[in-house]
C-alpha positions in Angstrom: 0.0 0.0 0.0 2.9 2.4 1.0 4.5 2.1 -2.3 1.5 2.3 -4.5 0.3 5.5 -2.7 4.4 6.6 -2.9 4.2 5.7 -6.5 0.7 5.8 -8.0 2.4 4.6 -11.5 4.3 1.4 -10.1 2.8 -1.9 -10.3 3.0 -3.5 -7.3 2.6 -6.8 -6.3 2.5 -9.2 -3.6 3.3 -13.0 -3.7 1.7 -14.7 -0.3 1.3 -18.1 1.1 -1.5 -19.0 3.2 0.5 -19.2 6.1 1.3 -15.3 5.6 -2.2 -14.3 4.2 -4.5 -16.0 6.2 -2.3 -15.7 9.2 -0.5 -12.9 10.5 -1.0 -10.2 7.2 -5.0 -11.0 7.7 -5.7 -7.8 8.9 -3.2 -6.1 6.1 -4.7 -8.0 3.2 -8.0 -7.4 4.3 -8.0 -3.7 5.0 -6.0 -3.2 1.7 -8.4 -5.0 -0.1 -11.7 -3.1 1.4 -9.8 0.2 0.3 -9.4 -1.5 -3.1 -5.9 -0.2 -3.5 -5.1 -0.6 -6.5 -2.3 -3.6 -6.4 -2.3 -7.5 -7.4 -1.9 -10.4 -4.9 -0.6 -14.0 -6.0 -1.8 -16.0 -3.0 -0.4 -19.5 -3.0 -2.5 -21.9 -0.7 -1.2 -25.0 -0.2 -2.7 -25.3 3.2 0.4 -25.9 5.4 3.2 -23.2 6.7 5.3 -24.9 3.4 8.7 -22.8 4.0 8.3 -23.4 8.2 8.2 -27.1 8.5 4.7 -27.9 7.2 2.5 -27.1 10.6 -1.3 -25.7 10.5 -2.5 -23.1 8.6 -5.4 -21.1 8.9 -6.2 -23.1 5.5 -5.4 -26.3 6.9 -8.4 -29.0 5.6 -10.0 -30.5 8.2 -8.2 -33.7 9.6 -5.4 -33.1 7.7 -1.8 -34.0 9.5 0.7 -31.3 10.1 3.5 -31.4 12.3 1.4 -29.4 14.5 -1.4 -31.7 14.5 -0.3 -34.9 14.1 -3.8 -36.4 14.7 -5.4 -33.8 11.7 -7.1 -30.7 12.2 -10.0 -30.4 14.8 -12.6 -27.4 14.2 -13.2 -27.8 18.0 -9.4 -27.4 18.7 -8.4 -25.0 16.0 -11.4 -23.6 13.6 -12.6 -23.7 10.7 -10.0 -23.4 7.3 -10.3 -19.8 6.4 -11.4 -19.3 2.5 -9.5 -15.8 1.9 -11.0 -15.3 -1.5 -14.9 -15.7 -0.2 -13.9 -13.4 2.8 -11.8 -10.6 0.6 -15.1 -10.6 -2.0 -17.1 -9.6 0.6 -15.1 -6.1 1.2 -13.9 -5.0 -1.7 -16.7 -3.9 -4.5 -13.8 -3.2 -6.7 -12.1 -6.6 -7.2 -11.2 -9.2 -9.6 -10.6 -12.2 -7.5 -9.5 -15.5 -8.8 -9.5 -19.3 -7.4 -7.9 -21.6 -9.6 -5.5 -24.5 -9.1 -2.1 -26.2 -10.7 -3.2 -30.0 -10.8 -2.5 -29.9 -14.4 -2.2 -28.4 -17.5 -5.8 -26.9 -18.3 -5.7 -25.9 -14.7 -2.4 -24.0 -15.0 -3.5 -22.2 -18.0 -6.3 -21.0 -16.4 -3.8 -19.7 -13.5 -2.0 -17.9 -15.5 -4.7 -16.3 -17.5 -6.0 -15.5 -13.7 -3.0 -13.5 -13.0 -2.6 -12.1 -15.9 -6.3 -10.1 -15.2 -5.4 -9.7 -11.2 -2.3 -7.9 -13.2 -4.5 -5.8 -15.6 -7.2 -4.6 -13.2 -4.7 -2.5 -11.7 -3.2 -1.9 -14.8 -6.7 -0.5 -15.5 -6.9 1.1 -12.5 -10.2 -1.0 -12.2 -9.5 -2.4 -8.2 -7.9 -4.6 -6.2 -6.7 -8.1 -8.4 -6.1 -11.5 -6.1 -5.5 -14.6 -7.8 -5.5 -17.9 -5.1 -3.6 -20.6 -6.8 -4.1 -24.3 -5.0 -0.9 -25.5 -5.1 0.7 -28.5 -3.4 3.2 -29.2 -0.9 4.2 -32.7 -1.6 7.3 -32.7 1.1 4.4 -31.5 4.5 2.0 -33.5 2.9 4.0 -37.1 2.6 2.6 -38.1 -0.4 4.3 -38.2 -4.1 4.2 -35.6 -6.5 1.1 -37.5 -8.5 -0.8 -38.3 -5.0 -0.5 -34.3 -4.0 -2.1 -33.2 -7.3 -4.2 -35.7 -7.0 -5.5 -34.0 -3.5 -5.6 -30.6 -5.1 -8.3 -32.0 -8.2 -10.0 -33.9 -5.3 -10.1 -32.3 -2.0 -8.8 -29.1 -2.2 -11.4 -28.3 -4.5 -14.1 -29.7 -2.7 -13.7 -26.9 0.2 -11.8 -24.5 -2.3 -14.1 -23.9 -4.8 -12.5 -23.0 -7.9 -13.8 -20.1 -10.1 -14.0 -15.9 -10.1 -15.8 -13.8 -7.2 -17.8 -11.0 -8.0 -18.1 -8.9 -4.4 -20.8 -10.4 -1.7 -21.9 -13.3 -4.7 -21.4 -16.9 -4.7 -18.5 -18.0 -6.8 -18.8 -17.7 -10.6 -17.4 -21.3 -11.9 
């Protein structure tokens, strides 16, 4: 936000895991997006604290095993997983934001053509541009490269829905 205000003609952007978005930059992320300032996030949820050691996220699915939580995630312990695009639509009536995933290659097309219009709405000037990629962690998750983009297609998606948000709708698949 600081730069963008400093330097109205900059792009700016921020690359974020869920660890960092949904965890200790909520508030920043949130506010930024209900001022639709006029930057582009690439939010990278694999829904573990990847570059830490693979504990809970706030997007940690239900029962699955971190380090944290050997046993798998309890909503009674720790919550619900938060679902940052559904929250961020809600606040910011200038928005593109994105859900899309990288379990293979019609999927990663789709990503990039995400980012690409997170990129050009504030190009535009248009708003606030979030892409959410679903990405894997195959190392925190202890399964195989094939397995963990197996997980994205099946239950990633299944609480992530995958698709646009148009502010305070229901996903637009």
């Amino acid at each position: 936000t600081g730069l963008k205000r400093a330097r109205p003609d900059a792009v700016v952007f921020t690359y974020q895991g869920d660890g960092d978005m949904a965890a200790i930059g909520t508030g920043e992320i949130v506010h930024a997006a209900a001022r639709c300032e006029r930057i582009t996030v690439i939010y990278v949820n694999n829904g573990v604290f990847g570059a830490t050691g693979g504990q809970q996220a706030p997007t940690t699915l239900i029962g699955q095993r971190t380090t944290s939580y050997p046993a798998g995630r309890n909503p009674r312990e720790s919550g619900y997983p938060l679902r940052m695009a559904e929250m961020l639509a809600l606040v910011a009536p200038e928005a593109y934001i994105a859900r899309v995933s990288v379990h293979d290659v019609p999927h990663i097309l789709k990503a990039k053509q995400a980012m690409r219009r997170a990129f050009e709405v504030q190009l535009e000037d248009r708003g606030f541009g979030l892409a959410e990629i679903l990405a894997a962690c195959p190392t925190n998750w202890r399964l195989d490269p094939a397995r963990s983009l197996e997980r994205i297609r099946t239950e990633m998606t299944a609480y992530y829905p995958l698709g646009e948000f148009s502010p305070g709708q229901e996903v637009q698949r």
